[in-house]
N, C-alpha and C positions, 0 to 999 in steps of 0.2 A: 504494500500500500504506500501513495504518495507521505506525504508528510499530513500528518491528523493534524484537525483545526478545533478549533471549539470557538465559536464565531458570537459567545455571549456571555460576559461574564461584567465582572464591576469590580472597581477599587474605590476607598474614600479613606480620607483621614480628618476625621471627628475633630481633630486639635485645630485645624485650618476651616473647618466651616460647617457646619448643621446639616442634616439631611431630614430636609423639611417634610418629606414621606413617615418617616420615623417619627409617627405622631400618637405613640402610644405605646403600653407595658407589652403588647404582641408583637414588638418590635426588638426590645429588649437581650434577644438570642443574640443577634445581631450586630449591635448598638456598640460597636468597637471599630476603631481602626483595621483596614484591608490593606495591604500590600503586595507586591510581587513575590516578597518572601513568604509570604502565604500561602501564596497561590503554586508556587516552584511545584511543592513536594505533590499536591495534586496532579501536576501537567506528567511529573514524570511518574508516577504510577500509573497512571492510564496512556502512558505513552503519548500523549499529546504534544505537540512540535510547535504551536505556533497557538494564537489567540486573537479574539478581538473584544478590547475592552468598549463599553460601552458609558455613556455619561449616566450620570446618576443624578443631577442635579440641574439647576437653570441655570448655570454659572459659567462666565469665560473665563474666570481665575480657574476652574477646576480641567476646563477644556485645555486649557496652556499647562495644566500639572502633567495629564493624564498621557498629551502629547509628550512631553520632559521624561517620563516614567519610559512613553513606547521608546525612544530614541536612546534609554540608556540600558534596557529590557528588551532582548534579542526577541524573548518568546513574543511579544507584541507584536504583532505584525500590522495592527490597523487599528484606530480610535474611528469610535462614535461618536462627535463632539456635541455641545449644545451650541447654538445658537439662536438668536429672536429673527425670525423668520418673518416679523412684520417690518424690521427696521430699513427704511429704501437704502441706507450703505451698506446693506448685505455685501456685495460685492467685493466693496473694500475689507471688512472683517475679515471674509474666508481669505483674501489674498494677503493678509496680515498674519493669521493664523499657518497659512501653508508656509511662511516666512519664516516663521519663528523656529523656537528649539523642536525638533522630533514632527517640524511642521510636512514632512513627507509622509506620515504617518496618520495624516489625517484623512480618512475614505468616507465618512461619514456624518450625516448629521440625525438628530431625535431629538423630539419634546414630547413633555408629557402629555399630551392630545387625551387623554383618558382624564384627568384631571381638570379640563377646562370644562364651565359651564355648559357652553353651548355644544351640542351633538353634531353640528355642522362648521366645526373650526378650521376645518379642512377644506372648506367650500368660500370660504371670505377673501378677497379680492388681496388685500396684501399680503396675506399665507402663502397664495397661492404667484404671488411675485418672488417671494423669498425659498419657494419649489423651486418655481423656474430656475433662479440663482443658483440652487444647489445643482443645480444639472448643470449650468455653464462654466460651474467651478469643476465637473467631474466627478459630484459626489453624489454619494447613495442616500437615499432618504430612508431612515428605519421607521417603519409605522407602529407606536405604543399605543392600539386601541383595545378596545372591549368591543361585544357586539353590539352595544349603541352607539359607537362611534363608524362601524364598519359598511355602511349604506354611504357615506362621504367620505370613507376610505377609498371605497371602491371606483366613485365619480375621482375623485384626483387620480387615484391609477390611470383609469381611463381617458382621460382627458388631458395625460402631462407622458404622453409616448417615449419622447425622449429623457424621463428619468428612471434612475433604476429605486425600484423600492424594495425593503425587505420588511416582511411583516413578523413581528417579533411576538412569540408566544403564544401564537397561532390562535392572535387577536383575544386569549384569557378565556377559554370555554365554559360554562358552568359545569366545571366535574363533580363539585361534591354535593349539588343538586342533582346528578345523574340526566339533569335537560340535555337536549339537543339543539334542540329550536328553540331561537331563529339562527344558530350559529352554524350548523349545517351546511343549512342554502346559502348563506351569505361568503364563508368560506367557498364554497364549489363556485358561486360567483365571481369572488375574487380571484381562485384559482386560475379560471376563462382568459386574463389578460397577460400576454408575455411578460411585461415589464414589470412583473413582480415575484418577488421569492418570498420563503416562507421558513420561519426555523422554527425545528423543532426543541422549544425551549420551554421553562417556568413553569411545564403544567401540575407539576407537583403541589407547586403553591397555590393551584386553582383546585386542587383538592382538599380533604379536611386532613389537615396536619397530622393528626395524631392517628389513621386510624385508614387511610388509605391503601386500598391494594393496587397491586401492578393491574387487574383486568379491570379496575374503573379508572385508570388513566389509559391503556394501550390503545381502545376503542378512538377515542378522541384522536390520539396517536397516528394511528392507522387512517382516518379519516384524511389527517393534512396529507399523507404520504399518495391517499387514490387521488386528492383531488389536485395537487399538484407535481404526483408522480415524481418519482426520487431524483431527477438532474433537476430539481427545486429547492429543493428541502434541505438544508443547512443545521447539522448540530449547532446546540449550545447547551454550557450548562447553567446558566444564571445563576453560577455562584457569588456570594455570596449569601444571595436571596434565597438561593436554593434548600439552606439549611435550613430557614425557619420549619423544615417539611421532612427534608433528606439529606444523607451526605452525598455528597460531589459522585463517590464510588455509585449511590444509588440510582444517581441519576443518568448516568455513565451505561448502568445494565439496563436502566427502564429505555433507553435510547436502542442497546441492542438488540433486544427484546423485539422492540420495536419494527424495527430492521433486519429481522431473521429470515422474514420471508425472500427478501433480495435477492441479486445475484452477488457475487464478491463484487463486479463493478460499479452496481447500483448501490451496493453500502460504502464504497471507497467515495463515491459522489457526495454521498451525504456526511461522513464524514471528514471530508477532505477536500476535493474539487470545488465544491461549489462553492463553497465562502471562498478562495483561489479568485476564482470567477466573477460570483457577483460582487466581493469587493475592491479590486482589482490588485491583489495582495501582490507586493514582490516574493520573488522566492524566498 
């Protein structure tokens, strides 16, 4: 197999700035500083070669760290950065940011879209200039939504050809309701459009923490894998996050699991090629 990706994970350190998510005692597991040196002994028990961290926060202080981190942290291979997508010198930012320390390492952009009031954030006229932006810089848009957000996920897919999206957690299923719908269709909709990929990440956390099995997340699992067929589908492990649920290892088997039906090339895609691919990773 090429070189393993794990194409979702997070660093933060608590001493430099709040993670304003962290809004509660269920958080608490958590609620410490992440590092690379953290993260090391993980990548190398499951063989893992390379990463992609993702932002955590609304912040360009954290974006310019986390960039600093990949450039001095081989296993990084590409940041998720933040930026405000409404602000018209988008332009100049990303060319500031690509500028800077470990600025070659930036492939991405994400905001918390799940977190904003309106269910159509995605659909508003300067969002959708600071899209545009991110495609003229070369960068990938990761989509943080839920399935009330995913009906104007699906219109900006559609409607912005020339950028690449990756939809991250495969938009938060309700697992530990056991529903489906409306996440189902809306997913197999999404699926429909080239210019988007899908990882297979976080669903742990979209199950009940304490008490989850592997056949009420595989289902869900197995879903994103028909509906966007495995040269889509991108590992991650959302660690950190992962743990409020699992460790890293378990999330690791529930991913294989996953993936057993495959061929060896069609599980090498998913864990390896495709974040390659969609983020336009150097070797």
């Amino acid at each position: 197999m090429s070189r393993r990706i794990d194409a979702h994970h997070h660093l933060w350190d608590l001493s430099r700035r709040p993670q304003p998510w962290m809004d509660g005692p269920w958080a608490d597991p958590i609620a410490r500083t992440y590092t690379p040196a953290d993260l090391v002994p993980h990548l190398d028990e499951h063989g893992i070669d390379a990463t992609v961290v993702v932002q955590s926060s609304s912040s360009y202080d954290e974006t310019r760290e986390l960039l600093a981190l990949a450039g001095a942290e081989h296993r990084i291979a590409g940041v998720v950065g933040w930026a405000d997508l409404t602000d018209p010198g988008l332009p100049g930012v990303l060319a500031a940011l690509a500028a800077g320390p470990g600025g070659d390492r930036l492939v991405g952009l994400r905001h918390q879209v799940q977190d904003e009031a309106d269910p159509d954030w995605l659909a508003r006229a300067d969002v959708r200039r600071g899209l545009s932006a991110a495609a003229d810089a070369g960068l990938v848009y990761d989509l943080l939504v839920t399935p009330r957000e995913l009906p104007a996920a699906i219109a900006a897919v559609r409607e912005l050809p020339g950028l690449r999206f990756v939809l991250d957690h495969a938009a938060k299923p309700p697992i530990a309701s056991g529903a489906r719908a409306p996440w189902t269709a809306l997913l197999t909709e999404l699926a429909t459009l080239p210019n988007v990929d899908c990882k297979l990440s976080g669903l742990v956390t979209e199950a009940d923490w304490q008490t989850w099995k592997p056949d009420q997340i595989l289902p869900y699992a197995r879903h994103v894998l028909d509906a966007f067929g495995p040269e889509r589908v991108l590992f991650g492990s959302d660690w950190p996050v992962c743990e409020l649920a699992a460790t890293y290892a378990d999330v690791v088997t529930l991913a294989t699991q996953a993936t057993a039906p495959l061929t060896n090339a069609e599980r090498e895609s998913v864990f390896a090629t495709n974040a390659t691919r969609a983020y336009n990773l150097s070797p």
